[in-house]
C-alpha angles and dihedrals in degrees: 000000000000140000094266097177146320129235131186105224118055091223090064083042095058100043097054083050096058090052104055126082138246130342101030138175130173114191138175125227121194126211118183090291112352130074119199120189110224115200121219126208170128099294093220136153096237089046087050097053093046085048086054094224127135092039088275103149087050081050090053089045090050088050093054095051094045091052093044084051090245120135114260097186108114130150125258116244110208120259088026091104103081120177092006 
């Protein structure tokens, strides 16, 4: 199991938790006044993609394009580029 990601607020935390696969922890950590909730996991491509990190769900909709003929060249937008 590995450190997948870290969210602020224990809901999104949970949430995230409910969608991976297999071997799965979610833990808090408290600072003075803070608590973060780190997610444990399998680091797999399919628990990635349900985490929506790396821009994989952008990747699968250029493939589609690429493999319908279609352009797939389009211009960022910032802020567009979550979890990168």
């Amino acid at each position: 199991m590995e450190l997948l990601n870290t969210y602020d607020d224990k809901e999104t935390a949970e949430i995230f938790f409910e969608r991976i696969e297999g071997e799965k922890r979610l833990a808090s950590e408290r600072d003075a006044t803070e608590t973060v909730y780190n997610l444990f996991g399998q680091p797999t491509w399919k628990n990635l993609y349900l985490l929506d990190m790396f821009n994989l769900k952008e990747l699968q909709g250029i493939i589609e394009c690429r493999k319908n003929g279609q352009s797939f060249d389009q211009e960022r937008t910032p802020g567009n580029n979550k979890n990168a």
